[in-house]
Structure formats: structure tokens, C-alpha cells
PDB file of the backbone (N, CA, C, O) and the ligand in Angstrom, with CONECT records:
HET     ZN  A 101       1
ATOM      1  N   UNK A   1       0.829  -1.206   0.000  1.00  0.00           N
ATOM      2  CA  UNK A   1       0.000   0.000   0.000  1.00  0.00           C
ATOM      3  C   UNK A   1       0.860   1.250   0.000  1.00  0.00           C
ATOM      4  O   UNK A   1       0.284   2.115  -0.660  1.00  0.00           O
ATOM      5  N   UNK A   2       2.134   1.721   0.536  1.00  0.00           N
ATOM      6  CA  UNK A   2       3.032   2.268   0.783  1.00  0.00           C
ATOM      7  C   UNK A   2       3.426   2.365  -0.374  1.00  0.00           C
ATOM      8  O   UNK A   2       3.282   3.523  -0.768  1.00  0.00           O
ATOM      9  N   UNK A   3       4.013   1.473  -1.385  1.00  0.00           N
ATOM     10  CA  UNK A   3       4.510   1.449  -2.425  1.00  0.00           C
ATOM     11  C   UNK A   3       3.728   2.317  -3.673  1.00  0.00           C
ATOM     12  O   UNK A   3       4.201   3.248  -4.325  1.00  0.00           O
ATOM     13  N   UNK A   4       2.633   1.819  -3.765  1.00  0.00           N
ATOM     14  CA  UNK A   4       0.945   2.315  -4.136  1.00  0.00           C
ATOM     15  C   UNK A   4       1.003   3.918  -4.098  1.00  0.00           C
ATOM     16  O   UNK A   4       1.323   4.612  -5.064  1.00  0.00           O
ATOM     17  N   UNK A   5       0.690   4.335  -2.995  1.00  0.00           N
ATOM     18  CA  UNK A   5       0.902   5.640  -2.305  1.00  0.00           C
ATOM     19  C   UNK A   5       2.006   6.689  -2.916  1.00  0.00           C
ATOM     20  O   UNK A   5       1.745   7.753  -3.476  1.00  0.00           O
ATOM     21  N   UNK A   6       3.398   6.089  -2.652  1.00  0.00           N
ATOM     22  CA  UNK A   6       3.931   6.627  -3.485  1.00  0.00           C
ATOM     23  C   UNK A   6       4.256   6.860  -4.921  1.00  0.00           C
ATOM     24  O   UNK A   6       4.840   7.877  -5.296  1.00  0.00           O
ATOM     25  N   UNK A   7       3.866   5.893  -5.731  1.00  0.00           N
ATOM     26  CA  UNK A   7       3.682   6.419  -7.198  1.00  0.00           C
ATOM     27  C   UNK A   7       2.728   7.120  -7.309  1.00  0.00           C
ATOM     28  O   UNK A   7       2.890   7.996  -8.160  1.00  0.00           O
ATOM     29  N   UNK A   8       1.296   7.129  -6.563  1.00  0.00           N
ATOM     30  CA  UNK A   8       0.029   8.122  -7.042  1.00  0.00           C
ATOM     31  C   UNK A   8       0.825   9.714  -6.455  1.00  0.00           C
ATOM     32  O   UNK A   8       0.106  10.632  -6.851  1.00  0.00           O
ATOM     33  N   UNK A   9       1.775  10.146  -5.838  1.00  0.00           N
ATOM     34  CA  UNK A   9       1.603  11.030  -5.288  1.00  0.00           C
ATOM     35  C   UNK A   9       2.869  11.762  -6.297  1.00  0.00           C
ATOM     36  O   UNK A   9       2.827  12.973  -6.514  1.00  0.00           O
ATOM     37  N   UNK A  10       4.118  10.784  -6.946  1.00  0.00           N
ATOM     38  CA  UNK A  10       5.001  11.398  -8.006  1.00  0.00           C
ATOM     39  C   UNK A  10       3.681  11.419  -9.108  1.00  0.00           C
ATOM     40  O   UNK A  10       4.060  12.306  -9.873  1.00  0.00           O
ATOM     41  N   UNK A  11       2.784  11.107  -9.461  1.00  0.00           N
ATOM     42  CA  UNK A  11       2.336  11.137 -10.641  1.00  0.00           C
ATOM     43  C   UNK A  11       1.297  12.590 -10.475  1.00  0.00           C
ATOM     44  O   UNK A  11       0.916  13.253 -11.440  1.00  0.00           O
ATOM     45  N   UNK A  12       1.072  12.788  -9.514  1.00  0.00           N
ATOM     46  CA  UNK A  12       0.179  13.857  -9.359  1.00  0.00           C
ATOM     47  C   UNK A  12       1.207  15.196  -9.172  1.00  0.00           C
ATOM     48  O   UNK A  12       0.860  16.360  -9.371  1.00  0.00           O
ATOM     49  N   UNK A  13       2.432  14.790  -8.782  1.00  0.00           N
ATOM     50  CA  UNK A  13       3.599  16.422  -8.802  1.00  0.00           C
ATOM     51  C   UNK A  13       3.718  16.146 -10.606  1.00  0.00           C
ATOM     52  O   UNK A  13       3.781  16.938 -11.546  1.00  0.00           O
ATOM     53  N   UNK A  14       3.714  15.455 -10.573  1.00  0.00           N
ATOM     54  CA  UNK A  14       4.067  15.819 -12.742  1.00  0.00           C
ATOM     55  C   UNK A  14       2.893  15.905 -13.081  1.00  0.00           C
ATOM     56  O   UNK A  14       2.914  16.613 -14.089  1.00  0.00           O
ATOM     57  N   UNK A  15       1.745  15.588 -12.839  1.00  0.00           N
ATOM     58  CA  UNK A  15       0.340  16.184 -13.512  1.00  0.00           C
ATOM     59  C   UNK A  15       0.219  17.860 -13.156  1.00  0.00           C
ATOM     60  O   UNK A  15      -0.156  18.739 -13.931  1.00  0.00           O
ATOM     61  N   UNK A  16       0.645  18.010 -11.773  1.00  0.00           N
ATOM     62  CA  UNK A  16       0.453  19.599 -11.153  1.00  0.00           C
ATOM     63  C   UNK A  16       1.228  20.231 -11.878  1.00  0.00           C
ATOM     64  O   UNK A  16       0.616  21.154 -12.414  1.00  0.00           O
ATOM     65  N   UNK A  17       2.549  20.187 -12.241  1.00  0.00           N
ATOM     66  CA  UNK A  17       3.744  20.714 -12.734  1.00  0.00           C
ATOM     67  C   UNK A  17       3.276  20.864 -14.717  1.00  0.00           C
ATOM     68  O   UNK A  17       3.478  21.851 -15.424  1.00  0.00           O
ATOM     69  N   UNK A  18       2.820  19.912 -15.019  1.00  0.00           N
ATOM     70  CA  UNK A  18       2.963  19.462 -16.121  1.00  0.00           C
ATOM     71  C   UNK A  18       1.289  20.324 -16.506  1.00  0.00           C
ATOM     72  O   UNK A  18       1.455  21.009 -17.515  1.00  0.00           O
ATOM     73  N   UNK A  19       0.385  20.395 -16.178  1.00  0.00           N
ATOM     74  CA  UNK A  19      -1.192  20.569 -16.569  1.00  0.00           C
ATOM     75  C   UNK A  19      -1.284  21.852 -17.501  1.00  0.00           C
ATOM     76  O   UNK A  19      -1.810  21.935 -18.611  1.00  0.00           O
ATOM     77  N   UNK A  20      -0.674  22.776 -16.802  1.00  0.00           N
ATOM     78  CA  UNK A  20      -0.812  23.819 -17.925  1.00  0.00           C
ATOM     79  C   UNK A  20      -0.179  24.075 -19.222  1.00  0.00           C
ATOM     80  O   UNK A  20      -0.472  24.971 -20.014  1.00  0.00           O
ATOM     81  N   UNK A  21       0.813  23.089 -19.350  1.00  0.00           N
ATOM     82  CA  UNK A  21       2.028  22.893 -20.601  1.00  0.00           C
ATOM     83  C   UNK A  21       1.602  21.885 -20.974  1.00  0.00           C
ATOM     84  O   UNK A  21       2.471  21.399 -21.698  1.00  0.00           O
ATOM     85  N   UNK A  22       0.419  20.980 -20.905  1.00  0.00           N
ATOM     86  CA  UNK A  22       0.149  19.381 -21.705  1.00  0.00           C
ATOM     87  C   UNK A  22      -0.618  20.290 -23.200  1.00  0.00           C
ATOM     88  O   UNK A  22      -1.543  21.102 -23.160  1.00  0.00           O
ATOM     89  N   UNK A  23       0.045  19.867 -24.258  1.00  0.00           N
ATOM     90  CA  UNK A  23      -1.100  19.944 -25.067  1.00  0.00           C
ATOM     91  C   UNK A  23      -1.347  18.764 -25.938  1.00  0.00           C
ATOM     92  O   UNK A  23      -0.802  17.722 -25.574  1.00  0.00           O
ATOM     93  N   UNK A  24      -2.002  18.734 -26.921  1.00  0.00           N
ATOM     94  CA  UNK A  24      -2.553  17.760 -27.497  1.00  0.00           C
ATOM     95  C   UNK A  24      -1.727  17.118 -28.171  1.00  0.00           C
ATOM     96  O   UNK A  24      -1.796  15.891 -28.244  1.00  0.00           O
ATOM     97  N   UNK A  25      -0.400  18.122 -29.051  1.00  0.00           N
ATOM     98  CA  UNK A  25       0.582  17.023 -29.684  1.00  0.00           C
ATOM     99  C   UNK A  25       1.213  16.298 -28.657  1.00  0.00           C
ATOM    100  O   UNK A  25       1.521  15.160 -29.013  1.00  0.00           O
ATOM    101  N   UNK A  26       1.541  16.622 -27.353  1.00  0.00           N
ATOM    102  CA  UNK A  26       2.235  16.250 -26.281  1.00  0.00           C
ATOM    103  C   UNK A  26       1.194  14.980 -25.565  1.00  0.00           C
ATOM    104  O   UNK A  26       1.690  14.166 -24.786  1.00  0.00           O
ATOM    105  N   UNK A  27       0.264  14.951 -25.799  1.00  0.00           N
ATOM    106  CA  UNK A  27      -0.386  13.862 -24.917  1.00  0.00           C
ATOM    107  C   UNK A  27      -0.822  12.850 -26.208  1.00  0.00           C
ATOM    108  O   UNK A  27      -1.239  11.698 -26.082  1.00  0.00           O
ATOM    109  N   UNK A  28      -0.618  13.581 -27.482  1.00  0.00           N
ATOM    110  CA  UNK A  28      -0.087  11.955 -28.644  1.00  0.00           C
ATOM    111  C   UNK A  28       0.650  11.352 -28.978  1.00  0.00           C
ATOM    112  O   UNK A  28       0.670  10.248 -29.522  1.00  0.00           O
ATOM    113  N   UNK A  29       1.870  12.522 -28.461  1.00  0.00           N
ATOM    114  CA  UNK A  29       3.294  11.995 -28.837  1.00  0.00           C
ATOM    115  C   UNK A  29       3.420  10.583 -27.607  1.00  0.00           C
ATOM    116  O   UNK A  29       3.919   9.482 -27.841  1.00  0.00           O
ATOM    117  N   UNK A  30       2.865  11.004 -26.431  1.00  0.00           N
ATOM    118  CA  UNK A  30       2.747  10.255 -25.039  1.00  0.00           C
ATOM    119  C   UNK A  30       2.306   8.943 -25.528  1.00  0.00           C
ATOM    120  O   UNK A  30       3.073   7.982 -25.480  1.00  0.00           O
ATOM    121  N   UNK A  31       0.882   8.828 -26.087  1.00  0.00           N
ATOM    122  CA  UNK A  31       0.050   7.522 -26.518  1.00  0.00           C
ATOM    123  C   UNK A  31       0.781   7.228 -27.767  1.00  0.00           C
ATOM    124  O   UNK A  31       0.624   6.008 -27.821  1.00  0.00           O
ATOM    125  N   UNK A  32       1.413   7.517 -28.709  1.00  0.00           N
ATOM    126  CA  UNK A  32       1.961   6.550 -29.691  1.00  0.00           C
ATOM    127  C   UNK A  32       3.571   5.652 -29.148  1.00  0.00           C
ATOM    128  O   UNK A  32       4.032   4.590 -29.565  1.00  0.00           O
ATOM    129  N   UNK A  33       4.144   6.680 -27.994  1.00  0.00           N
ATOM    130  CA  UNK A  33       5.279   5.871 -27.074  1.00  0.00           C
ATOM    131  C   UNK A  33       4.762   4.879 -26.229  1.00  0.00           C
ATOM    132  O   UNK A  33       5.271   3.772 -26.058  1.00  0.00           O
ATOM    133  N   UNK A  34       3.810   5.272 -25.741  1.00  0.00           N
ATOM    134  CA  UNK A  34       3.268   4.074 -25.168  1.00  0.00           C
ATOM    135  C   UNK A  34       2.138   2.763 -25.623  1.00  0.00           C
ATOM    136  O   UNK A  34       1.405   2.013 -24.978  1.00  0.00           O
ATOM    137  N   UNK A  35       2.420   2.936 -26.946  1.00  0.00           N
ATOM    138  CA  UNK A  35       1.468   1.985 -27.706  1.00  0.00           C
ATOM    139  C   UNK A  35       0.000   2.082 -27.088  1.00  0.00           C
ATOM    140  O   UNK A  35      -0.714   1.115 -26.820  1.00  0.00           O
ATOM    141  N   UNK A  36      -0.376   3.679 -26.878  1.00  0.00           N
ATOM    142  CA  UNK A  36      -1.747   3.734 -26.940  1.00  0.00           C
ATOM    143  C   UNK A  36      -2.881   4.093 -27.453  1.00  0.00           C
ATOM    144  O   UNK A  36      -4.011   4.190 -26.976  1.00  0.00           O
ATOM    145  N   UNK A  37      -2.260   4.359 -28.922  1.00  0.00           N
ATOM    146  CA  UNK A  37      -2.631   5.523 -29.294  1.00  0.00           C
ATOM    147  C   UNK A  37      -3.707   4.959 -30.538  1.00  0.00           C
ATOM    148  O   UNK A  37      -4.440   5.734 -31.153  1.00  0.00           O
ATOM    149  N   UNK A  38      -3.681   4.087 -30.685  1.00  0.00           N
ATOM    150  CA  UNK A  38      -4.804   3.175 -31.411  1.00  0.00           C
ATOM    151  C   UNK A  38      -6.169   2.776 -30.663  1.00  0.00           C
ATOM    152  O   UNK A  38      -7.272   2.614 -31.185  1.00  0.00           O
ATOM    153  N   UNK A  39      -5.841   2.667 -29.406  1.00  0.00           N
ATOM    154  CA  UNK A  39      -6.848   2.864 -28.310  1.00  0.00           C
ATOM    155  C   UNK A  39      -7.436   4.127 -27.943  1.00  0.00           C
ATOM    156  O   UNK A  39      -8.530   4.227 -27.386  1.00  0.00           O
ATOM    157  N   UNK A  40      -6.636   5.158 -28.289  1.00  0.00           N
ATOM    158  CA  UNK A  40      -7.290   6.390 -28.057  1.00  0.00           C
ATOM    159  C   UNK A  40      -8.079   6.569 -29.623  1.00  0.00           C
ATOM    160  O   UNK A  40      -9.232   6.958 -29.808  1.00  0.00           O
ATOM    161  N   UNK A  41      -7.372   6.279 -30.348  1.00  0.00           N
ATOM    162  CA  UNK A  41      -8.544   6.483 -31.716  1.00  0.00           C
ATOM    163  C   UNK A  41      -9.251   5.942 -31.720  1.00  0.00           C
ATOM    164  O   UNK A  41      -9.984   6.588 -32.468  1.00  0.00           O
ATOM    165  N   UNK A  42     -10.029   4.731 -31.344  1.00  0.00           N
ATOM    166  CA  UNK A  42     -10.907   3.943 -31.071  1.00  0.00           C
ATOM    167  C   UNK A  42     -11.969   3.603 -29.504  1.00  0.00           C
ATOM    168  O   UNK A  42     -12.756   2.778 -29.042  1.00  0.00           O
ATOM    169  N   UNK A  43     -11.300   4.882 -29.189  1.00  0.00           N
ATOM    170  CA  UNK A  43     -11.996   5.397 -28.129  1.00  0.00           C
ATOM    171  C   UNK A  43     -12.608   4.085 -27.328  1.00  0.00           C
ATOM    172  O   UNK A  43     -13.732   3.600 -27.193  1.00  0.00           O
ATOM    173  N   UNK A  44     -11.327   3.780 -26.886  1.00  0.00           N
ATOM    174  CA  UNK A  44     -11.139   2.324 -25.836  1.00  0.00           C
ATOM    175  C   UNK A  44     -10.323   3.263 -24.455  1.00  0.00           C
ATOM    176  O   UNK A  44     -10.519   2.830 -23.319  1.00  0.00           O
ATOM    177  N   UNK A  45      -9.826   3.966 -24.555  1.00  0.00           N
ATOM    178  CA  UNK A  45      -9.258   4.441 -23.540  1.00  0.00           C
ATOM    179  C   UNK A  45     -10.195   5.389 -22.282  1.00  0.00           C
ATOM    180  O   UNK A  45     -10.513   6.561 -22.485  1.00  0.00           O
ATOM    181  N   UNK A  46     -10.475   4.792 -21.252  1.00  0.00           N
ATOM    182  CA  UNK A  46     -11.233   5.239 -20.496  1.00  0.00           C
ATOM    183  C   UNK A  46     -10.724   5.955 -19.253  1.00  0.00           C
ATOM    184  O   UNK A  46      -9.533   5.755 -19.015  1.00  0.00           O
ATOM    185  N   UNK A  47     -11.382   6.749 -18.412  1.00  0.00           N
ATOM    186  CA  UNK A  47     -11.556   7.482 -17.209  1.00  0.00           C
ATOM    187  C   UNK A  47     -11.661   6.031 -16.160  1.00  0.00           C
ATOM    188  O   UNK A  47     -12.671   5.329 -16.138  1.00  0.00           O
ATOM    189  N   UNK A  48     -10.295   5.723 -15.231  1.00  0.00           N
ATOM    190  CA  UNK A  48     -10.578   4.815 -14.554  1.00  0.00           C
ATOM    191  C   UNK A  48     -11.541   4.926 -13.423  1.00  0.00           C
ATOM    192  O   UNK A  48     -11.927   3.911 -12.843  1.00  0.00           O
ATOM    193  N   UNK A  49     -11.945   6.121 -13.085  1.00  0.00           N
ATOM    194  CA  UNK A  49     -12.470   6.609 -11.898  1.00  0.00           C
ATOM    195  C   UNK A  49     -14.506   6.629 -12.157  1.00  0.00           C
ATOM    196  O   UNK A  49     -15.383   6.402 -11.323  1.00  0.00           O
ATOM    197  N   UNK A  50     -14.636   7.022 -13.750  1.00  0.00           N
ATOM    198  CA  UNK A  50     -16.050   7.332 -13.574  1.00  0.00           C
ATOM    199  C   UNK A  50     -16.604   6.281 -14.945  1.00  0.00           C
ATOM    200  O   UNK A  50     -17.692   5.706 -14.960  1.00  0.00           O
ATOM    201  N   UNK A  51     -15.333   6.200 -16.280  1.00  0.00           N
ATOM    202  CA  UNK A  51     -15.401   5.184 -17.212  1.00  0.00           C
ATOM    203  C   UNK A  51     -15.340   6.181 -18.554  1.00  0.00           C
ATOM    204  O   UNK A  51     -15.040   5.754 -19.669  1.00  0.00           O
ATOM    205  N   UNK A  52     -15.694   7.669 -18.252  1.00  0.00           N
ATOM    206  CA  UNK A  52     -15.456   8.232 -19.313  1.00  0.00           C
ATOM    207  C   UNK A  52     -14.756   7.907 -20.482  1.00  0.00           C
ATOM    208  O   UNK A  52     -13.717   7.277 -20.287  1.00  0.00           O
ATOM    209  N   UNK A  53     -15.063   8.183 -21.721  1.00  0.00           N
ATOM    210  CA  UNK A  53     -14.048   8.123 -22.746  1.00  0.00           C
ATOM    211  C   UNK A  53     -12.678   9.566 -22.622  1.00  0.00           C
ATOM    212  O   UNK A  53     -12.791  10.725 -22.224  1.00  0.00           O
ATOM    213  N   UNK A  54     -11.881   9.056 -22.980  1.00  0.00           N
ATOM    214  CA  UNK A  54     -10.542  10.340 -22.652  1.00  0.00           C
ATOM    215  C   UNK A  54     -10.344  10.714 -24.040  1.00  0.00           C
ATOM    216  O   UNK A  54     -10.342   9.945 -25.001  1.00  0.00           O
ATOM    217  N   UNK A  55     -10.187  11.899 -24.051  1.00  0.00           N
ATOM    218  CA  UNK A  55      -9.905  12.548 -25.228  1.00  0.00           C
ATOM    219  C   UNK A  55      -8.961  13.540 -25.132  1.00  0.00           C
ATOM    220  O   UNK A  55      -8.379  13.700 -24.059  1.00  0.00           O
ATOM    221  N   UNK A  56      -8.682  14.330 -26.214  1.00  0.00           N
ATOM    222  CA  UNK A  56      -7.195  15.413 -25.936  1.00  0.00           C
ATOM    223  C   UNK A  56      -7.702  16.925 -24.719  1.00  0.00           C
ATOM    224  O   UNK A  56      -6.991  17.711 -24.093  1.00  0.00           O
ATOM    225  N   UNK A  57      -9.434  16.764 -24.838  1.00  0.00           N
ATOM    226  CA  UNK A  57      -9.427  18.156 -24.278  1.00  0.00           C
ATOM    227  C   UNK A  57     -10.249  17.723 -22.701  1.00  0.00           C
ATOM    228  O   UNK A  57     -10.581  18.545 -21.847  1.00  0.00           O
ATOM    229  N   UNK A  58     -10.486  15.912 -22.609  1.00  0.00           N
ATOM    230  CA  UNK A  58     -10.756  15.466 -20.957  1.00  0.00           C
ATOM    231  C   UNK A  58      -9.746  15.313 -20.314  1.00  0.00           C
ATOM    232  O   UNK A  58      -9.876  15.694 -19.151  1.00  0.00           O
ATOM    233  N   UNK A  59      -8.426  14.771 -20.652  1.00  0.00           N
ATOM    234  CA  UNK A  59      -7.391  14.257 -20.081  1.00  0.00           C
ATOM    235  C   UNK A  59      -6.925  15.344 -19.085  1.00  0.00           C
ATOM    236  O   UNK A  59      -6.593  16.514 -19.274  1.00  0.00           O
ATOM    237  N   UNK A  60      -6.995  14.665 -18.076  1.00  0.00           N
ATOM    238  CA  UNK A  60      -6.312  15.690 -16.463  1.00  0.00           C
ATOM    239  C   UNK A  60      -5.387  15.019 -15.545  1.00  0.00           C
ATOM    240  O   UNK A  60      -4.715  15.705 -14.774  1.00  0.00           O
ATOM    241  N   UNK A  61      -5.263  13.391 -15.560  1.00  0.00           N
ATOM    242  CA  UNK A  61      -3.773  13.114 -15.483  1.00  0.00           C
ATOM    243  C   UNK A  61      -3.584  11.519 -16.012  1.00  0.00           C
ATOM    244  O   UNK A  61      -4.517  10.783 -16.335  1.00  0.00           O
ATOM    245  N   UNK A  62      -2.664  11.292 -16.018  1.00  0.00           N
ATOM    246  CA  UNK A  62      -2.015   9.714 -15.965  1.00  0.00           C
ATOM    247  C   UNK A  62      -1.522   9.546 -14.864  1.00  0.00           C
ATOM    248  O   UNK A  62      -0.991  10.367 -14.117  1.00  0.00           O
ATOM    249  N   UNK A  63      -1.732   8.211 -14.713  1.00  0.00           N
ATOM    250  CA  UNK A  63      -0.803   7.711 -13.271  1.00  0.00           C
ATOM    251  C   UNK A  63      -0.501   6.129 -13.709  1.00  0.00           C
ATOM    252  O   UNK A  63      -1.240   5.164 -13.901  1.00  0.00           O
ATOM    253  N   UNK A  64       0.827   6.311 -13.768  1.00  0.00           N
ATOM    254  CA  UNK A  64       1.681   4.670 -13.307  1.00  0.00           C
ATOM    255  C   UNK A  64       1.624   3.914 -12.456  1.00  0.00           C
ATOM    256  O   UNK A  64       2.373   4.086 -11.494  1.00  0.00           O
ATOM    257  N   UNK A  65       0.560   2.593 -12.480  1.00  0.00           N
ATOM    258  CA  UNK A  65      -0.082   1.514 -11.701  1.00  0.00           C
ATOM    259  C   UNK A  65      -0.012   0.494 -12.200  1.00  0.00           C
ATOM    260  O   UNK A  65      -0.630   0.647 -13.254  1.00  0.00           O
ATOM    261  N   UNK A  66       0.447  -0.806 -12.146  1.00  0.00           N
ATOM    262  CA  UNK A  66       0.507  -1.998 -12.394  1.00  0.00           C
ATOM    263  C   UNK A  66       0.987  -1.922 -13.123  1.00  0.00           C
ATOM    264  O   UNK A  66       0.122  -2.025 -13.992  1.00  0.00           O
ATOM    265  N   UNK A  67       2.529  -1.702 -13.951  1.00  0.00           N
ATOM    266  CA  UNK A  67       2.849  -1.978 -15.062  1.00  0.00           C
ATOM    267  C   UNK A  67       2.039  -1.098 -16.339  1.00  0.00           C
ATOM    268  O   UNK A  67       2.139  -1.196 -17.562  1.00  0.00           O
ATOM    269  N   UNK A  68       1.427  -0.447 -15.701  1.00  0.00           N
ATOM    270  CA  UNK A  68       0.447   0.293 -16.924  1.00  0.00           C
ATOM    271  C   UNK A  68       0.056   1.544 -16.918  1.00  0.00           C
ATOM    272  O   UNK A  68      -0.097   1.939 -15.762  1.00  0.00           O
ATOM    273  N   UNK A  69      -0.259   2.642 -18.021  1.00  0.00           N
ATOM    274  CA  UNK A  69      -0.714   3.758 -17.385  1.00  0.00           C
ATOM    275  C   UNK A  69      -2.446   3.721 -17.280  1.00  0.00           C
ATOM    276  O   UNK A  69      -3.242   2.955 -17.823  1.00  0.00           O
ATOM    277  N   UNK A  70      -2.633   4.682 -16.505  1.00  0.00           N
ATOM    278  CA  UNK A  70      -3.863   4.483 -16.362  1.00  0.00           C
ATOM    279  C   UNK A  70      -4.616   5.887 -16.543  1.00  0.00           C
ATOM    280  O   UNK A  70      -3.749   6.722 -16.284  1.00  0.00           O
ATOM    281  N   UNK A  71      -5.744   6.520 -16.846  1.00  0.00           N
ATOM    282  CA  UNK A  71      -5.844   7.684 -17.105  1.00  0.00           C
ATOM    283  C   UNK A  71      -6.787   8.104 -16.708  1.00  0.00           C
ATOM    284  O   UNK A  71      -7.795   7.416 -16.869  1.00  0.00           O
ATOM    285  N   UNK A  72      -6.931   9.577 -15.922  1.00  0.00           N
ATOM    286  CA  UNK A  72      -8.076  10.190 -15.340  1.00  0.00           C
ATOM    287  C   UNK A  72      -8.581  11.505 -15.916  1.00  0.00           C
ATOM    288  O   UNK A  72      -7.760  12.337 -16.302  1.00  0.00           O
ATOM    289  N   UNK A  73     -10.195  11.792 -16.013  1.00  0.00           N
ATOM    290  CA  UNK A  73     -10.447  12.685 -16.876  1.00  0.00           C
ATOM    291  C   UNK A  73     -10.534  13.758 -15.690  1.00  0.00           C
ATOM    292  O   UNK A  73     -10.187  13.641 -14.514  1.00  0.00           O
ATOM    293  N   UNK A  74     -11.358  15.317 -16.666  1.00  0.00           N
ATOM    294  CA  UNK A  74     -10.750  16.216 -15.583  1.00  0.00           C
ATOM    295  C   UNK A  74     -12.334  16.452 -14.989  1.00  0.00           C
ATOM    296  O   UNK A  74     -12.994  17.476 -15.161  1.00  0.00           O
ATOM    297  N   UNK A  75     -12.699  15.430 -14.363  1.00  0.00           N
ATOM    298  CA  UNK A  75     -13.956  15.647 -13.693  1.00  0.00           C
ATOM    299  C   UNK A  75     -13.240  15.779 -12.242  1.00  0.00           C
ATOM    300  O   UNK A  75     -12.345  14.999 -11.916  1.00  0.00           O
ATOM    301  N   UNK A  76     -13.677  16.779 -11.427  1.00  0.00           N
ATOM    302  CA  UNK A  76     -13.199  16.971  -9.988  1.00  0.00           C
ATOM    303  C   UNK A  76     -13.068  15.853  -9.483  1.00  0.00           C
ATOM    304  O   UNK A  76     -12.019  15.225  -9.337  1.00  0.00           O
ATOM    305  N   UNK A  77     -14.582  15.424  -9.070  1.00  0.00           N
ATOM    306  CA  UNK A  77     -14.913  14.576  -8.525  1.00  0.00           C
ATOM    307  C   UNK A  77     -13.573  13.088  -8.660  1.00  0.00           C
ATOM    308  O   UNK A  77     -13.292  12.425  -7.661  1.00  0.00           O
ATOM    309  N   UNK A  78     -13.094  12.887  -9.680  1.00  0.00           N
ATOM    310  CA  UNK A  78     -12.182  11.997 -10.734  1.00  0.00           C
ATOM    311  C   UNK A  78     -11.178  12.838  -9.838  1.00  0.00           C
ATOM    312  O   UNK A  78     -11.125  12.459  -8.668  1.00  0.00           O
ATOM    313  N   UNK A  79     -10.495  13.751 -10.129  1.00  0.00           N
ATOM    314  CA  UNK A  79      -9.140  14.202  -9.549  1.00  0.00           C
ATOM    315  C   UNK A  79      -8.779  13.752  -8.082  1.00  0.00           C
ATOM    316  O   UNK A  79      -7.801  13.083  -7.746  1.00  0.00           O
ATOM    317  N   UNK A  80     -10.120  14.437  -7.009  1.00  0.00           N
ATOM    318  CA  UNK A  80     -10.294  14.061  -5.897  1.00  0.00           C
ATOM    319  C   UNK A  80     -10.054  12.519  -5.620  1.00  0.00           C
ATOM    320  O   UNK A  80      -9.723  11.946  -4.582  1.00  0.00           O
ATOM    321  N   UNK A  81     -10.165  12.322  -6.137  1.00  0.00           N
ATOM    322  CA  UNK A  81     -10.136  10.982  -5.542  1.00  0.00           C
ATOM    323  C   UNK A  81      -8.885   9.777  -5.760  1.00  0.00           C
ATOM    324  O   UNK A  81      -8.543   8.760  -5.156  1.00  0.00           O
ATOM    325  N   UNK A  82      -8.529  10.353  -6.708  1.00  0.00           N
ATOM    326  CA  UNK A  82      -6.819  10.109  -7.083  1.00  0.00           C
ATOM    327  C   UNK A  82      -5.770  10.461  -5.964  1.00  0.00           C
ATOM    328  O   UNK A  82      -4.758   9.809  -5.707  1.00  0.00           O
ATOM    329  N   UNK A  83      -6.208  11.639  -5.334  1.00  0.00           N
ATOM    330  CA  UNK A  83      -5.393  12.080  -4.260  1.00  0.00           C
ATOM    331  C   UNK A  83      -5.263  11.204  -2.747  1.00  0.00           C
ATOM    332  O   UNK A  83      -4.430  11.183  -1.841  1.00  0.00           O
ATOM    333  N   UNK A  84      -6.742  10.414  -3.053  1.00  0.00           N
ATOM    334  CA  UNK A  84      -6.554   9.582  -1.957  1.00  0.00           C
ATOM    335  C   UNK A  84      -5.842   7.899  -2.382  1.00  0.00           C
ATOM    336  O   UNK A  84      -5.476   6.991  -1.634  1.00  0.00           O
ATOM    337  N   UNK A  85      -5.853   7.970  -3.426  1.00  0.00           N
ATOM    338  CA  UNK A  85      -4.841   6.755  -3.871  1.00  0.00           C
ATOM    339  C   UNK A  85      -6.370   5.860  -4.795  1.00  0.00           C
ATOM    340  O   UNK A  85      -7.577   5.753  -4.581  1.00  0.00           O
ATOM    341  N   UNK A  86      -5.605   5.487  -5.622  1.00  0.00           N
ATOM    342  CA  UNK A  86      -6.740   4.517  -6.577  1.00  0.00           C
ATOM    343  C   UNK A  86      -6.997   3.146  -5.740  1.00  0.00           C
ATOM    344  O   UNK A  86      -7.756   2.285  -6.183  1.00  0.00           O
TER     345      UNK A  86
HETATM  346 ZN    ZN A 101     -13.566  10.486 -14.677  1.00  0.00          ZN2+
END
């Protein structure tokens, strides 16, 4: 859980740091490095928190969990709750 804890909390200083400088070539350049980006065109890539579909202008952070990224849209409610750990 400790372990847990601390990746949600580096991933949220680079979402804070990073939010106002993400733009859209930058969060495709992201999904074609991470072989996701066929999933985002096919709008398979979801909001782990509410199920949303993610798109270039929902996306409000990623976070590194299991070997995988995982992605949260920018619904408050969704942010909030990241802070307490997924
Ligand atoms: Zn959401």
C-alpha cells in the first residue's frame, strides 16, 4: 500500500507541474510511445475513476499503476479521488 501511495503522489507532482504545458501534440506523442494511441482512436481508452471516454481536451492526469498507465479525466470529482490513492 506504501509502495501504491507513493507512485500516485510522483504522478500527481508531474500532472500539477505538467497541466498547464500538456497539449494535445504532447499527450499523442505520449500515446503513440506508449502503444496507446490506437486505443485512443478507437476510443477504448477510459476514465478509470467514472469510465469516461478520454480525449485530448478530458485528459487531467495519468498515473503509473501496475505496469500500466492508467488515465483520469478532468472531472473533480475523478481528480479528488486520485489524491486519496486509486
Ligand atoms: Zn472520470
Amino acid at each position: 500500500m506504501i509502495k501504491t501511495n507513493i507512485i500516485v503522489l510522483e504522478a500527481m507532482v508531474i500532472i500539477k507541474k505538467e497541466i498547464d504545458a500538456i497539449t494535445d501534440d504532447d499527450f499523442t506523442e505520449f500515446l503513440k510511445k506508449e502503444n496507446k494511441y490506437d486505443d485512443y482512436l478507437n476510443h477504448i481508452l477510459h476514465c478509470i475513476k467514472c469510465g469516461k471516454i478520454i480525449t485530448g481536451d478530458n485528459i487531467a492526469a495519468i498515473v503509473y499503476k501496475e505496469n500500466e498507465y492508467k488515465f483520469i479525466c478532468d472531472n473533480q470529482n475523478c481528480l479528488e479521488d486520485i489524491q486519496g490513492g486509486i
